[in-house]
Steps between C-alpha positions, in 0.01 A plus 500: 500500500719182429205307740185631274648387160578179621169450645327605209750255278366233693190541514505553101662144522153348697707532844307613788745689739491702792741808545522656827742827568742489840755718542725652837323650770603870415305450152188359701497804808577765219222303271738534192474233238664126586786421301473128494244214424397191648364303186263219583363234210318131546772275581398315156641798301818527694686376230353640205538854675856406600580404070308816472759725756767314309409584180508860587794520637722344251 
């Protein structure tokens, strides 16, 4: 959930990103949903998306 709300607040911001799901092999054989996210953005956002994690965390 926390990986689909951040995607969509960047791409409200004009960032182009890429979120892929990966998780433990007992979530992948059972095909239960992936707990974790592999975020990938254009290495000439990295910093705007990492003020952007910043902001939201403080």
């Amino acid at each position: 959930m926390f990986g689909e709300s951040l995607k969509e607040s960047l791409e409200n911001e004009g960032i182009d990103c890429v979120l892929m799901p990966y998780g433990t092999g007992v979530n992948s054989k059972f095909a239960l949903p992936l707990e974790n996210y592999l975020l990938y953005v254009r290495y000439k956002n990295l910093d705007r998306v990492r003020q952007i994690l910043r902001d939201e965390n403080s």
